[in-house]
N, C-alpha and C positions, 0 to 999 in steps of 0.2 A: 504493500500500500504506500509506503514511504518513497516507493520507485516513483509509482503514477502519479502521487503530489509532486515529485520534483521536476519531471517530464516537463511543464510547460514551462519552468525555469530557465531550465537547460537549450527550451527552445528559442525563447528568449535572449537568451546572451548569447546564443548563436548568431541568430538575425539581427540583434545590437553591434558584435563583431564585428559583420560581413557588410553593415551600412558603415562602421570606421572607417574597414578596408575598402571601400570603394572609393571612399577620398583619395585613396594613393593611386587608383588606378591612374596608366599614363597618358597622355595626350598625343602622341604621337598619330598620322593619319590611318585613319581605320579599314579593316579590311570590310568589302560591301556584302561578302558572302557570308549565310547563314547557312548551317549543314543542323541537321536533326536526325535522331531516331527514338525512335521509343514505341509503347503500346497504347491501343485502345478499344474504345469501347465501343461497343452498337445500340441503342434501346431503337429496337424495329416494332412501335406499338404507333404508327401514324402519327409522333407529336402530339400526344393526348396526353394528359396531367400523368396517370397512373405512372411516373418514372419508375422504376425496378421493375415492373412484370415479365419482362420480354429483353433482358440486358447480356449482351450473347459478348463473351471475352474468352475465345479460344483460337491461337494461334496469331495472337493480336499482334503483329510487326508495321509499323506507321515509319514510312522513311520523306525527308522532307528538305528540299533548298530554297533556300529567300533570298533574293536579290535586292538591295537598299538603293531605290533613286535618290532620297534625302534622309535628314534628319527625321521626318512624317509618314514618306511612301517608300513601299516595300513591294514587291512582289515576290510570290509565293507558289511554290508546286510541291504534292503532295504526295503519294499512291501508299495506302494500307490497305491490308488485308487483315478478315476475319474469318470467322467459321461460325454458322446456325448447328447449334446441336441439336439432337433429339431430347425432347423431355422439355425445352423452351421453349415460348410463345413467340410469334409471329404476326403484327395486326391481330390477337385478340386469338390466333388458335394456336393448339398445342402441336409441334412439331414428333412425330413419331414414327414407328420403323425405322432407328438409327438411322433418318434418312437428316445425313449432316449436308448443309449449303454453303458452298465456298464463298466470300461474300470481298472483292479486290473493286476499287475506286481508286479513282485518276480523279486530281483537283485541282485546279488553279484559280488564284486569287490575290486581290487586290487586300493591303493592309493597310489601314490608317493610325498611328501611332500618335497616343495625347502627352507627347514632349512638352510640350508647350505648357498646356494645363497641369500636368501632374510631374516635379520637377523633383523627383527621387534616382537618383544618377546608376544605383543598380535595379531597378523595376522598370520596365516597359510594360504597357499595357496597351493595348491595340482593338480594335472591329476590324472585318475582315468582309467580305463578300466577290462572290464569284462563282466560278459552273466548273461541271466536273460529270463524270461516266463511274456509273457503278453497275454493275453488276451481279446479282445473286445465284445462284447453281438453283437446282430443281428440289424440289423437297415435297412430302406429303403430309398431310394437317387433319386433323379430325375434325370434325364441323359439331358447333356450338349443342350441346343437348339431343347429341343423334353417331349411331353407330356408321355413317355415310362418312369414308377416306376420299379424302379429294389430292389430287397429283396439282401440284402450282409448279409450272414450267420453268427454265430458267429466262429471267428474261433484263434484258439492258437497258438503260436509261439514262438520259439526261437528266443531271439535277442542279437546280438554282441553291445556292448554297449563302448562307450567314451566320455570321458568329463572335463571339470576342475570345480574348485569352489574355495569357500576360505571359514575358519573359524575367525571369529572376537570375541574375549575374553574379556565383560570386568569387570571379576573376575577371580580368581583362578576357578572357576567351571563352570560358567556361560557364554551362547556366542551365536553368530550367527552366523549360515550358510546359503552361497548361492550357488546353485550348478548349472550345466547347463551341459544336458546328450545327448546325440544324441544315437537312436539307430536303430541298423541296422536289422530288418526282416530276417531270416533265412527261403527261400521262399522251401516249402516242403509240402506233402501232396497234398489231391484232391483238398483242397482250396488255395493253393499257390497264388494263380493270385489276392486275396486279399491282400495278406501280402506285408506290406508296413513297409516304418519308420516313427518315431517321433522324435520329439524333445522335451524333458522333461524339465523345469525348475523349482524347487523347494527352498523354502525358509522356515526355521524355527528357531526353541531354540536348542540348544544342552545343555549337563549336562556331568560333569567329574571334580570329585573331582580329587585335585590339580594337574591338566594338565600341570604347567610351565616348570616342566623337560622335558616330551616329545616332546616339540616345542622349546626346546633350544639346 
């Protein structure tokens, strides 16, 4: 018990630390390039309140590069992959017959970063919007209060894409992102009536030699 009282102490003089050390970070001109990796998440319930019913995190690898035109704009390319397992919810039905869906998106997008407004020299914060291709594998579902398996194809899409996140630095090169994307289905083709939204959340490392100029 005496651990979990000190925990947010210790987290604390952490994050007090690492706002010190960013006063030292150097001024030297900065590199434009962002590199990322890390995991994430799926909740495939339409963008409907109920968050957690349907939050699919299996085989989660999110790889990403940002290009910096300023201090403010950013440009962004993304591609993760996931997996729908068996035994999770999908828009409201339950996935079954270990029939798992491969679940890989392509994103690209535009960042707007509130330097200006929010003047903490290792936190970035950012909105983001832009289009992107995703794709789900085929899977079959039970239907709501009824023994009828129904086969949902696999089927590809365009989607309109928004979201914010923040970057947290705490080196000249070194940092974390957390992002969170909503997107929107672009319903089109003979499988339209499948295409739904997501909401994406992702977390990992990012890399960019000495970034301090571009977030000042």
């Amino acid at each position: 018990m005496k651990q979990v009282k000190l925990l947010p102490c210790v987290v604390l003089s952490f994050l007090w630390l690492n706002a010190l050390h960013s006063q030292t970070f150097n001024n030297s001109k900065s590199e434009k390039w962002l590199l990322g990796v890390g995991v994430n998440f799926i909740e495939d319930n339409g963008l409907k309140a109920d968050i957690g019913t349907s939050l699919h995190f299996s085989n989660p690898l999110c790889l990403s590069a940002e290009y910096a035109l300023n201090n403010t704009w950013s440009i962004n390319g993304n591609v993760s992959f996931n997996t729908y397992k068996a035994g999770k919810q999908v828009d409201g039905f339950l996935l079954i017959n270990e029939s798992n869906a491969n679940y890989t998106a392509f994103d690209v997008s535009t960042k707007f970063y509130f330097n200006e407004a929010i003047k903490i020299s290792n936190i970035g914060i950012y909105a983001l919007a832009g289009i992107g291709y995703t794709t789900i594998g085929s899977y079959q579902v039970a239907l709501t209060n009824s023994t009828v398996i129904k086969e949902i194809p696999q089927v590809g899409r365009i989607t309109l894409n928004a979201g914010v996140g923040t970057n947290y630095w705490f080196s000249n090169s070194w940092g974390l992102n957390l992002n969170v994307l909503g997107k929107f289905g672009v319903k089109s083709g003979i499988n339209k009536e499948y295409i739904t939204n997501q909401l994406q959340f992702s977390f990992g490392f990012i890399y960019s030699k000495s970034t301090s100029n571009w977030r000042s």
